[in-house]
Backbone as CSV, one residue per row, in Angstrom:
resi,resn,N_x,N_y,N_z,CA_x,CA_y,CA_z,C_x,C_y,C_z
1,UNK,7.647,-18.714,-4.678,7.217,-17.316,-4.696,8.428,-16.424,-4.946
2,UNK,8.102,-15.464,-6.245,9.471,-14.553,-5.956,9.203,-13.200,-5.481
3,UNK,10.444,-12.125,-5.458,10.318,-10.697,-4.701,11.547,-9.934,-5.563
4,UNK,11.104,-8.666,-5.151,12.387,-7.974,-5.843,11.611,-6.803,-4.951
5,UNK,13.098,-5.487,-5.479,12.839,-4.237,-4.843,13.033,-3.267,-5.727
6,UNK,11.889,-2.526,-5.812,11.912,-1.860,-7.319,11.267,-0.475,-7.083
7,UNK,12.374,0.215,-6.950,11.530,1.599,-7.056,11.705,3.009,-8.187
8,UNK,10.529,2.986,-9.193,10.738,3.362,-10.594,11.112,5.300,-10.289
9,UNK,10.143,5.838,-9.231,10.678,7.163,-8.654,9.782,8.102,-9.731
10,UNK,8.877,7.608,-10.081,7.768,8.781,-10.520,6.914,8.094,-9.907
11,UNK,5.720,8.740,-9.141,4.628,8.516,-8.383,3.519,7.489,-9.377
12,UNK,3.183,8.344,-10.617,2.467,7.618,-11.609,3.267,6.404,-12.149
13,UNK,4.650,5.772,-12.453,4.690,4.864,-12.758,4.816,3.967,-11.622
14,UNK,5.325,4.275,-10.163,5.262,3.417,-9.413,3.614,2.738,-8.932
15,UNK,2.619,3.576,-8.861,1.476,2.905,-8.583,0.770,2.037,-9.916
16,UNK,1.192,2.056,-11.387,0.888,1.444,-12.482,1.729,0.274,-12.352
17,UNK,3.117,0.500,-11.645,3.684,-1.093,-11.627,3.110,-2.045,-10.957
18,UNK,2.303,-1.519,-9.638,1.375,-2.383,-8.802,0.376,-3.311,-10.110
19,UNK,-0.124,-2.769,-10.363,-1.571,-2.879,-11.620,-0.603,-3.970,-12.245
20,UNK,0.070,-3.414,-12.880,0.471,-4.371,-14.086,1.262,-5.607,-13.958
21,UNK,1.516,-5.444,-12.375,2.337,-6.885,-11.572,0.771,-7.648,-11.354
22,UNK,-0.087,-7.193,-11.161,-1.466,-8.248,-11.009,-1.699,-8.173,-12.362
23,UNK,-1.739,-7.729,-13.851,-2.357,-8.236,-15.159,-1.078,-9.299,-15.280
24,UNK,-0.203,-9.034,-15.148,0.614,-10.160,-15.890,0.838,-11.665,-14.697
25,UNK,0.454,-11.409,-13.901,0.149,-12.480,-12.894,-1.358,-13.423,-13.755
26,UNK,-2.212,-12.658,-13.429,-3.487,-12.801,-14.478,-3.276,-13.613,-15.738
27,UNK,-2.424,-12.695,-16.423,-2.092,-13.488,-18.075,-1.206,-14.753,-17.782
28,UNK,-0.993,-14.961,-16.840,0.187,-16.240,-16.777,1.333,-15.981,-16.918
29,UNK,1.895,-14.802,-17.136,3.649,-14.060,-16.964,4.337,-14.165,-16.377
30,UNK,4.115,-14.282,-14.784,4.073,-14.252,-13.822,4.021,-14.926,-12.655
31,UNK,4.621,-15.448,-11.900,4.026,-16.342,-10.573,3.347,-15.388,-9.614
32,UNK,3.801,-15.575,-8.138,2.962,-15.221,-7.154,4.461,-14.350,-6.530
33,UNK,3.977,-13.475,-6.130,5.260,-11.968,-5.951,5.190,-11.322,-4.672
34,UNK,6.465,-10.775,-4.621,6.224,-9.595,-3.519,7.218,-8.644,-4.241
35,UNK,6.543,-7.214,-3.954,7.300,-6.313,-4.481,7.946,-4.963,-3.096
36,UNK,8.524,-4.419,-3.083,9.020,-4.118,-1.799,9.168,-2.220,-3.140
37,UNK,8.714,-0.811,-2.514,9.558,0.409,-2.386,8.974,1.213,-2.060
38,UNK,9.764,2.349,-2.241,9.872,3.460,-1.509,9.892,5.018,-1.998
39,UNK,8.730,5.177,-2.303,8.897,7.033,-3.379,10.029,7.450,-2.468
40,UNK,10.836,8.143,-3.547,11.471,9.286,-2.837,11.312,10.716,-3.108
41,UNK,10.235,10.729,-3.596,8.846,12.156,-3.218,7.700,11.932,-3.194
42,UNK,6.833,13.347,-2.215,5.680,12.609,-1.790,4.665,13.227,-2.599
43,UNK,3.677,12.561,-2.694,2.377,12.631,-3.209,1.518,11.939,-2.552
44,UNK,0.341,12.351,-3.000,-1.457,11.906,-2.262,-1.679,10.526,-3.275
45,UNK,-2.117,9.614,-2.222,-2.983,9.050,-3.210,-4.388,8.674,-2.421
46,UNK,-5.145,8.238,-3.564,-6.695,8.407,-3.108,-6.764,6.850,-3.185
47,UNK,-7.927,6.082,-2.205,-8.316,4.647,-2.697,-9.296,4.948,-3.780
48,UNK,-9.250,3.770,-4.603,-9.975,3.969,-6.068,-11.333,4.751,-5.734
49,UNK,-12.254,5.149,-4.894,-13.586,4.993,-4.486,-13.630,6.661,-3.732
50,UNK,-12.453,7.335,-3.299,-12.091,8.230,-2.493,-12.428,9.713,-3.044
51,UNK,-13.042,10.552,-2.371,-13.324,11.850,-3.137,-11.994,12.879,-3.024
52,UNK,-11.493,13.288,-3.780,-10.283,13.736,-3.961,-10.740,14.852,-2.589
53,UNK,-11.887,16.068,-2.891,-11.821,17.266,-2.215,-12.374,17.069,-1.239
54,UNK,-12.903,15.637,-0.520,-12.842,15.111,1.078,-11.966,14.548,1.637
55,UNK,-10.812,14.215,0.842,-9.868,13.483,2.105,-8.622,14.479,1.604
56,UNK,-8.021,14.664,0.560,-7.632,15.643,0.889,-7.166,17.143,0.599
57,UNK,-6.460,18.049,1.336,-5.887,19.630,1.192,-5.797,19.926,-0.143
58,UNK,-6.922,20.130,-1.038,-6.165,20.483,-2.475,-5.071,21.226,-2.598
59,UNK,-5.971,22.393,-1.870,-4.959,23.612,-2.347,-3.573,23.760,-1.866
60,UNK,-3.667,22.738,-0.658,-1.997,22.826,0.335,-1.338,22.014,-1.003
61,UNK,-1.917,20.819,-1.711,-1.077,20.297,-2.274,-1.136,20.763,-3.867
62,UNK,-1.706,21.594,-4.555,-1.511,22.635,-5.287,-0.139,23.253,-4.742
63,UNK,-0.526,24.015,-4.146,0.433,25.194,-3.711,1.903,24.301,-3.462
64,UNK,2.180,23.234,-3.115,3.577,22.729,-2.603,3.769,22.232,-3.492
65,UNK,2.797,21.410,-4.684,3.398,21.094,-5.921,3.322,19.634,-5.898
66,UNK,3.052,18.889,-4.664,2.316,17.567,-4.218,1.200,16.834,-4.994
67,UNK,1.412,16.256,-6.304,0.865,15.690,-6.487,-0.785,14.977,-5.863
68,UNK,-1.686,14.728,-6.526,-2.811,14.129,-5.901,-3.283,12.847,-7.127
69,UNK,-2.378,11.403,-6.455,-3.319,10.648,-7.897,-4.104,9.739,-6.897
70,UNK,-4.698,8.585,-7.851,-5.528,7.834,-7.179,-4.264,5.885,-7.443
71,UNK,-5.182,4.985,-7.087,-4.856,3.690,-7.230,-6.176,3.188,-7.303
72,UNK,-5.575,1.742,-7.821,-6.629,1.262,-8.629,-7.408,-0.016,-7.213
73,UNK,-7.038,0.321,-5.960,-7.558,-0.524,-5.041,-8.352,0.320,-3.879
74,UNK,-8.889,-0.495,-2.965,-9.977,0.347,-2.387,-9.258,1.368,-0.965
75,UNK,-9.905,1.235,-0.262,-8.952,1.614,0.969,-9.079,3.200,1.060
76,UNK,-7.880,3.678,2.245,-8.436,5.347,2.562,-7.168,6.257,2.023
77,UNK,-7.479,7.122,1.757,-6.188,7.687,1.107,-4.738,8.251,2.323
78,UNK,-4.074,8.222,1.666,-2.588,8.337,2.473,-1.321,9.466,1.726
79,UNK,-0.554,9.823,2.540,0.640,10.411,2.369,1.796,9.550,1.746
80,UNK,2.516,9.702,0.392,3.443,8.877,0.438,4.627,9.987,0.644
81,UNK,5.941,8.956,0.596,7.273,9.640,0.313,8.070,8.938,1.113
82,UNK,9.163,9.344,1.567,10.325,9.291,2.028,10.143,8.562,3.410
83,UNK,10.684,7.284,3.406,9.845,6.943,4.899,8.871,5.973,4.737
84,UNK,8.296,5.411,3.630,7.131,5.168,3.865,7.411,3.780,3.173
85,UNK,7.877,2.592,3.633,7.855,1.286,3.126,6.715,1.194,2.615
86,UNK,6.807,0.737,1.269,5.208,-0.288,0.714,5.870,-1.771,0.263
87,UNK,4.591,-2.679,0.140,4.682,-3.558,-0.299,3.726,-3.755,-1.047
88,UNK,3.757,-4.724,-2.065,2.704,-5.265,-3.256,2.950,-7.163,-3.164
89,UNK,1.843,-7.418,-2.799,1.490,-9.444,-2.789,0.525,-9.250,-3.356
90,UNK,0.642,-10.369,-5.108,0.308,-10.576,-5.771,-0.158,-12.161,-5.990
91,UNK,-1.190,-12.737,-5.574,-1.411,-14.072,-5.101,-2.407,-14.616,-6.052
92,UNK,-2.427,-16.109,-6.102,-3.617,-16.923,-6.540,-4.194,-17.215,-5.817
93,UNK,-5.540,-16.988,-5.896,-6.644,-17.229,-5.127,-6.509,-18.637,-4.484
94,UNK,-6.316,-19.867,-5.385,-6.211,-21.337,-5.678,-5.011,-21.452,-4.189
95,UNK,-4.622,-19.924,-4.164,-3.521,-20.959,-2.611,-3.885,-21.160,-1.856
96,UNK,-4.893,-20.636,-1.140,-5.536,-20.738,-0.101,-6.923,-21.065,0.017
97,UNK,-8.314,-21.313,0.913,-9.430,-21.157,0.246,-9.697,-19.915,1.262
98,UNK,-9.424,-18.972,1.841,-9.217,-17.970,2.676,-9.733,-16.799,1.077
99,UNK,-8.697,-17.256,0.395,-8.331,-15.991,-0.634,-9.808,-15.734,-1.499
100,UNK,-10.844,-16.773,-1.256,-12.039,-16.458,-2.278,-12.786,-15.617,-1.914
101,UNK,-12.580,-15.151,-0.419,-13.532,-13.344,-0.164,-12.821,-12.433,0.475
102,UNK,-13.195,-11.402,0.223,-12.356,-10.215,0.391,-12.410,-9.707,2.363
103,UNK,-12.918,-10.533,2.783,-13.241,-10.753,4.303,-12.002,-11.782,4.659
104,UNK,-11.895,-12.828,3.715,-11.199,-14.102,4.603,-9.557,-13.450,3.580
105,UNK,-9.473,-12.599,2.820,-7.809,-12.333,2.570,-7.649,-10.842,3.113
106,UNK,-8.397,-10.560,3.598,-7.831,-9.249,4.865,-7.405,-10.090,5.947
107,UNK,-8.274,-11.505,6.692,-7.547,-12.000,7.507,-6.556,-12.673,7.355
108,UNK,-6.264,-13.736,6.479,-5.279,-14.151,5.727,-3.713,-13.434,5.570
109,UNK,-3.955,-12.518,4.920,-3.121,-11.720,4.785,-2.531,-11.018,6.059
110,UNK,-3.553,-10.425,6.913,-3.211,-9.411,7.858,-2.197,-10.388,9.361
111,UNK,-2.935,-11.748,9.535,-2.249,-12.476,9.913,-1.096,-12.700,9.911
112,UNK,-0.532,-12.769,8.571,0.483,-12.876,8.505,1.902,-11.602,8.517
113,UNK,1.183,-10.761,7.868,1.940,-10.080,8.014,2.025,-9.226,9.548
114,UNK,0.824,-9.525,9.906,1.045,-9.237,11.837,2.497,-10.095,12.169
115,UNK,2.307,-11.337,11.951,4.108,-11.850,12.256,5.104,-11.569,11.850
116,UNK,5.048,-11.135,10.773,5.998,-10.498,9.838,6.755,-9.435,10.793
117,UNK,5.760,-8.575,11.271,6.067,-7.244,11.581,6.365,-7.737,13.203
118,UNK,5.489,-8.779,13.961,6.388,-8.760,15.489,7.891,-9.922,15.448
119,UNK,8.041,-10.179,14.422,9.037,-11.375,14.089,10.115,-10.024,13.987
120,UNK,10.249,-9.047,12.907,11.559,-7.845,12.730,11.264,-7.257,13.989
121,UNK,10.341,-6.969,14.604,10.602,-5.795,15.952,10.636,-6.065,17.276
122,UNK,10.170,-7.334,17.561,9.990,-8.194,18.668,8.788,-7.369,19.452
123,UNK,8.024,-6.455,18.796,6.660,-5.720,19.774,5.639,-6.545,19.277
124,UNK,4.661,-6.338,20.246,3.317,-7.172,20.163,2.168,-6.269,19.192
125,UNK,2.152,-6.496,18.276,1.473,-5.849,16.685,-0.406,-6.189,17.214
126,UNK,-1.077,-5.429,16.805,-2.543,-5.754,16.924,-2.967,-5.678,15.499
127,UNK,-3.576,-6.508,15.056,-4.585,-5.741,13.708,-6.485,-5.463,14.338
128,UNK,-6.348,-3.912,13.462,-7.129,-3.798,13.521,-8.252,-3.096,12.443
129,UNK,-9.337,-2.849,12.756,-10.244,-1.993,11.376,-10.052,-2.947,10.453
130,UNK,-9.771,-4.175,10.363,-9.628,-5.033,9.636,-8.365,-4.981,8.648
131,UNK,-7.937,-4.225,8.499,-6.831,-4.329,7.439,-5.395,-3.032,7.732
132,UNK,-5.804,-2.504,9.275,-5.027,-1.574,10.049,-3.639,-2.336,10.662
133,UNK,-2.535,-1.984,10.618,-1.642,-2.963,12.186,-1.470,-1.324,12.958
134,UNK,-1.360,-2.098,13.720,-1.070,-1.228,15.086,-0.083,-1.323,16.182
135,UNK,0.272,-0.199,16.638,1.220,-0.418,17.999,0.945,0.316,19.075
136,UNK,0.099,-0.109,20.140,-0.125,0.376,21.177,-1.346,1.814,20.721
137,UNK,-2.311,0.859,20.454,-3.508,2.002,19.587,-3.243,2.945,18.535
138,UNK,-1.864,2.842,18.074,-1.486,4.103,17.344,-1.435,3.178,16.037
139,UNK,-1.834,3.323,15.036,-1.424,3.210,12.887,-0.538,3.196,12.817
140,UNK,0.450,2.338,12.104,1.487,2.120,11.339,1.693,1.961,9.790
141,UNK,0.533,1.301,9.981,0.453,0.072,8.328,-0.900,0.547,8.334
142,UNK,-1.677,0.595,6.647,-2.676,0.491,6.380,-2.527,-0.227,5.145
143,UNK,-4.172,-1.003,4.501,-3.818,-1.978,3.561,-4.649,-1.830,2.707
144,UNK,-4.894,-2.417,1.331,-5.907,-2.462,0.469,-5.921,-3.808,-0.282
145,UNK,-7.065,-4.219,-0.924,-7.116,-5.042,-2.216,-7.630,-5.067,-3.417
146,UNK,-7.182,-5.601,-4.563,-7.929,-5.615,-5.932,-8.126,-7.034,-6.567
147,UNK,-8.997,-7.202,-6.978,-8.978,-8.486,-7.614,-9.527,-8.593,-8.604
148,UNK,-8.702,-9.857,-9.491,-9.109,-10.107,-10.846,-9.426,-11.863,-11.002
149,UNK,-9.691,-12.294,-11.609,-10.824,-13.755,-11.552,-9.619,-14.581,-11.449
150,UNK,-8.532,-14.516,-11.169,-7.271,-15.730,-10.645,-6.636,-15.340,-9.517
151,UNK,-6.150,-13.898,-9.788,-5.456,-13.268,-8.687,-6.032,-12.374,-8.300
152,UNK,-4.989,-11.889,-6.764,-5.440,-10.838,-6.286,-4.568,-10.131,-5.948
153,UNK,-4.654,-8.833,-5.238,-3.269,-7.935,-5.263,-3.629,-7.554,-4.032
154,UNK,-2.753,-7.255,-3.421,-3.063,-6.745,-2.028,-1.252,-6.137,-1.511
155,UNK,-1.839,-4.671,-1.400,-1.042,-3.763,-1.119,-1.185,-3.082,0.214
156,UNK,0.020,-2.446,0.758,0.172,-1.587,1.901,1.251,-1.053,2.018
157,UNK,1.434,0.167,3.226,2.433,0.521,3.597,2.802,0.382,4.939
158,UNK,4.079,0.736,5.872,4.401,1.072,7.284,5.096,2.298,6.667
159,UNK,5.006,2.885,7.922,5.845,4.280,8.426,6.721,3.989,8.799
160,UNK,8.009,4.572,8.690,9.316,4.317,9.548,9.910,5.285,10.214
161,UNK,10.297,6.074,9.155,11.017,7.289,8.892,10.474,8.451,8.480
162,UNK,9.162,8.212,8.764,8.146,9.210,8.093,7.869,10.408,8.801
163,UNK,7.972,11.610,7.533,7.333,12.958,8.190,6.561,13.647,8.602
164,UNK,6.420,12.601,9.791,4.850,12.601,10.349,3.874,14.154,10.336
165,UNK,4.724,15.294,10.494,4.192,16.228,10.359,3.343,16.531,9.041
166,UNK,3.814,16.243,8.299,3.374,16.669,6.969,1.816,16.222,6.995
167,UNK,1.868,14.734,7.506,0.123,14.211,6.942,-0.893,15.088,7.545
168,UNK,-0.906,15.952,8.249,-2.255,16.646,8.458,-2.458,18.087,7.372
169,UNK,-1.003,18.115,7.221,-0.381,19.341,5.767,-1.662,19.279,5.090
170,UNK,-1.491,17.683,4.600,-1.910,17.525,3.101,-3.198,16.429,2.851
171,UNK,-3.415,15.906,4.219,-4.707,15.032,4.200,-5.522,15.547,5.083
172,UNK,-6.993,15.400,4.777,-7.743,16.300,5.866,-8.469,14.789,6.975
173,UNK,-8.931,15.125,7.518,-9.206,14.176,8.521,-10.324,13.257,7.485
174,UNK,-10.220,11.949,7.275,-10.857,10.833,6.608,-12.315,11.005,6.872
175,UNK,-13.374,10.951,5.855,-14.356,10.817,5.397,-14.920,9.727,6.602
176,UNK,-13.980,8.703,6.149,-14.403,7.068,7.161,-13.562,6.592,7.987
177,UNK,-13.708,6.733,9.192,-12.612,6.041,10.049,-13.090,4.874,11.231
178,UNK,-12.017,3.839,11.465,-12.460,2.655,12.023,-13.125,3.458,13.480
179,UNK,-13.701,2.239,14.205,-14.376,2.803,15.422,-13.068,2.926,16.417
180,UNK,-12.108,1.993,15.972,-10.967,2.309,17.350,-10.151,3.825,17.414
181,UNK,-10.400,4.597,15.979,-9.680,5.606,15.882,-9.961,6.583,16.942
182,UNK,-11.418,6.392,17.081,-12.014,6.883,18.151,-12.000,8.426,18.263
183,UNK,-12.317,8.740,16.813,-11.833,10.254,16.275,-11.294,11.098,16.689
184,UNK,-9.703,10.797,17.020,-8.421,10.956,17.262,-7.452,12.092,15.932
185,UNK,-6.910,12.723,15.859,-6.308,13.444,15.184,-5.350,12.531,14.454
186,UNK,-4.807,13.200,13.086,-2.979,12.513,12.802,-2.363,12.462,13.660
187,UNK,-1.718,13.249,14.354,-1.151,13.237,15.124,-0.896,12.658,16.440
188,UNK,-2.328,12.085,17.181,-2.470,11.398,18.165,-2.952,9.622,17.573
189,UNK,-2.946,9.632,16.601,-2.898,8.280,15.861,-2.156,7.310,14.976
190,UNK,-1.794,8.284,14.484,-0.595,7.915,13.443,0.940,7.704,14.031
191,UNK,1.842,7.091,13.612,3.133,6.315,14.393,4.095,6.035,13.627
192,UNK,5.041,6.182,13.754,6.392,5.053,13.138,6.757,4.051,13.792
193,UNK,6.826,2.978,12.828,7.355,1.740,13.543,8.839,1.924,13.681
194,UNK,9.066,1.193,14.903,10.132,1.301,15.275,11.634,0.447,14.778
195,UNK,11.462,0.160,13.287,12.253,-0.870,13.230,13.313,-0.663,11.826
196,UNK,13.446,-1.197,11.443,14.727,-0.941,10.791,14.273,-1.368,8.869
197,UNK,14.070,-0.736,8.134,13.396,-1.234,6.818,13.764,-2.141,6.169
198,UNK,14.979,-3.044,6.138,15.726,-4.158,5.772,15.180,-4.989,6.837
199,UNK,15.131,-5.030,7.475,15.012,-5.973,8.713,13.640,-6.217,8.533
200,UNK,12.944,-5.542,8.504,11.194,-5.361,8.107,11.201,-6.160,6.783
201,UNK,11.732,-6.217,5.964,11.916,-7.121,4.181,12.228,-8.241,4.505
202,UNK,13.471,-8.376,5.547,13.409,-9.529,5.210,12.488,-10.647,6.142
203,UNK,12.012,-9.837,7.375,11.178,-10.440,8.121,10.057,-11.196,7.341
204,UNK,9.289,-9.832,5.771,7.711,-10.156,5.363,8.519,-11.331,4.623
205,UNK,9.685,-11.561,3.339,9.804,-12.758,3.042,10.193,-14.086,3.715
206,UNK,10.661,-14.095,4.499,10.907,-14.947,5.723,9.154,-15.571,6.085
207,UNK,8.014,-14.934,6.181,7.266,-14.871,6.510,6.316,-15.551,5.513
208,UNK,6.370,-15.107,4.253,5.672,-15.727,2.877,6.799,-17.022,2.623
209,UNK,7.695,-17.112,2.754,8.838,-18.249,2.290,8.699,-17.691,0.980
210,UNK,9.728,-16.784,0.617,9.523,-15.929,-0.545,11.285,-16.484,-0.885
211,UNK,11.431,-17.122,-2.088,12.362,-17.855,-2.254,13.391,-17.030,-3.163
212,UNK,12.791,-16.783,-4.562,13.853,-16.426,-5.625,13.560,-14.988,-6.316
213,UNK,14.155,-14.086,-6.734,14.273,-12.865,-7.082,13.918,-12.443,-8.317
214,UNK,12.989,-11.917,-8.649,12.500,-11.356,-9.395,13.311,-10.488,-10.716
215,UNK,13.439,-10.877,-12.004,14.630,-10.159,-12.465,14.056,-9.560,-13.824
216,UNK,12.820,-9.554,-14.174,12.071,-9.081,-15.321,11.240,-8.709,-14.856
217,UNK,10.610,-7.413,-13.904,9.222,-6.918,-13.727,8.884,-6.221,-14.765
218,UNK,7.189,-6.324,-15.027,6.862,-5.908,-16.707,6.744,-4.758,-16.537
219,UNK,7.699,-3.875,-17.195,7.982,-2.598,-16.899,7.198,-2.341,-18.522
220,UNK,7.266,-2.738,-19.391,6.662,-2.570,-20.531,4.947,-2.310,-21.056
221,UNK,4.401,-2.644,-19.218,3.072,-2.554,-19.369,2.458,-1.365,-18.854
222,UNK,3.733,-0.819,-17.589,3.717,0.258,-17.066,3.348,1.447,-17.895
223,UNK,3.787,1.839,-18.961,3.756,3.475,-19.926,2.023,3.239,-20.682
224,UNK,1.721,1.995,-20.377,0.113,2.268,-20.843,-0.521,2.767,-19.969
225,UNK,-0.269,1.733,-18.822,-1.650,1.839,-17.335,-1.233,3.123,-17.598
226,UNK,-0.531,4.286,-17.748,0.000,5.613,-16.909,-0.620,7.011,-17.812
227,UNK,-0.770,6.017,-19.361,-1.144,7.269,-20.307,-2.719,7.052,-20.212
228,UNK,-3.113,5.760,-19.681,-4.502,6.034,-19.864,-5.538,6.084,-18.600
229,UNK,-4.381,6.090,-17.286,-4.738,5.823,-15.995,-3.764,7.577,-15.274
230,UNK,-2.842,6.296,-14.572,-1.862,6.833,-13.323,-1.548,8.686,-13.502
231,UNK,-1.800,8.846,-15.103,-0.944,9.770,-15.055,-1.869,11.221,-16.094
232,UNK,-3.658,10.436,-15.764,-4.408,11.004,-16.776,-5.307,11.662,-15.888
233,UNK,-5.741,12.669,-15.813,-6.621,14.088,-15.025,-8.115,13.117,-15.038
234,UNK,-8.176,12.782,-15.725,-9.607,11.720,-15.732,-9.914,10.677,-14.921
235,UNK,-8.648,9.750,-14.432,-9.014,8.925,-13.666,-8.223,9.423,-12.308
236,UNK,-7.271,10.415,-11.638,-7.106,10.774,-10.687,-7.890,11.780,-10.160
237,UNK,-8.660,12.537,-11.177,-9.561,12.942,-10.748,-11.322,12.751,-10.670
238,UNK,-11.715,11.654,-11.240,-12.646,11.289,-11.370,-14.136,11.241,-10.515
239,UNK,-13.684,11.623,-9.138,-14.298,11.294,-7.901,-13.903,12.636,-7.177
């Protein structure tokens, strides 16, 4: 399995590199990946399925200049930026037999990266809402997936360093929330993990046995997904 850390620093090409690390996985380009970054500005994004003017603040993020795009996986929409570790695992179904429903690679997945995350911090991690981690009832990590007839992609973030203030700025309280949220505010739900973002990397590869480094990500596939997706009024706003 390889990994690299790649952060392109436009909002629209970083969420098209996700996409196009699962087509070229797909086409055979590719093995089985982890991708590790970090915007260093923030923007909205929506899960593919998400109504832009229910989850969230247009006009706050009009007015600040905050971007609003979408991604091409399901899940609830979120705050990115500064602070905000993501990761991208890009897998064959064929590794596991876990991976053939979208029930058994939320557990699959979430499993593991539950160790991942009490292996760097030494705290006792819960998952929950199925694809939530948690620390002491409070959100850290939230997750999503996409799949295509070999692979699958499965993305998330943790908080670290994050400006926690901002997310009620610019997201309005979720359309859908798990039953543990227990319709709780940002603020009384949401968290930073307490741990160190290197230490957190190398914990998740430690964790996948993520061996050799990634030194050609198809950056060449990126400027399509973006002119006809990431970066087009039609599909970020579509919903």
């Amino acid at each position: 399995m390889h990994w690299f850390d790649l952060t392109i620093g436009s909002p629209e090409h970083d969420l098209a590199l996700d996409e196009a690390l699962l087509d070229s996985c797909e086409d055979g380009d590719l093995p089985a990946l982890i991708r590790f970054w970090e915007s260093p500005s923030y923007f909205v994004v929506l899960g593919y399925a998400n109504q832009r003017i229910l989850e969230a603040n247009v006009s706050e993020c009009a007015q600040k200049g905050i971007p609003v795009l979408r991604r091409c996986s399901g899940g609830g929409t979120v705050l990115q930026g500064p602070g905000c570790l993501n990761y991208t695992l890009i897998l064959p179904e064929e590794m596991n037999g876990a991976l053939s429903s979208i029930s058994g690679t939320n557990k699959f997945i979430m499993e593991r990266q539950k160790k991942a995350v009490e292996l760097a911090s030494g705290l006792p991690i819960e998952v929950q809402g199925h694809t939530d981690l948690v620390l002491d009832g409070r959100k850290f990590s939230g997750n999503a997936q996409r799949r295509r007839r070999k692979y699958l992609l499965f993305h998330g973030s943790f908080l670290i360093r994050f400006n926690l203030d901002l997310i009620p700025e610019f997201l309005n309280m979720p359309s859908a929330m798990p039953d543990y949220r227990k319709g709780r505010s940002h603020a009384e739900f949401i968290m930073n993990l307490p741990v160190e973002p290197e230490t957190l990397k190398q914990a998740i590869r430690q964790t996948w046995g993520v061996e050799h480094y990634l030194r050609e990500p198809p950056l060449e596939r990126v400027a399509k997904l973006v002119q006809e997706r990431y970066g087009n009024e039609e599909w970020n706003f579509k919903y």
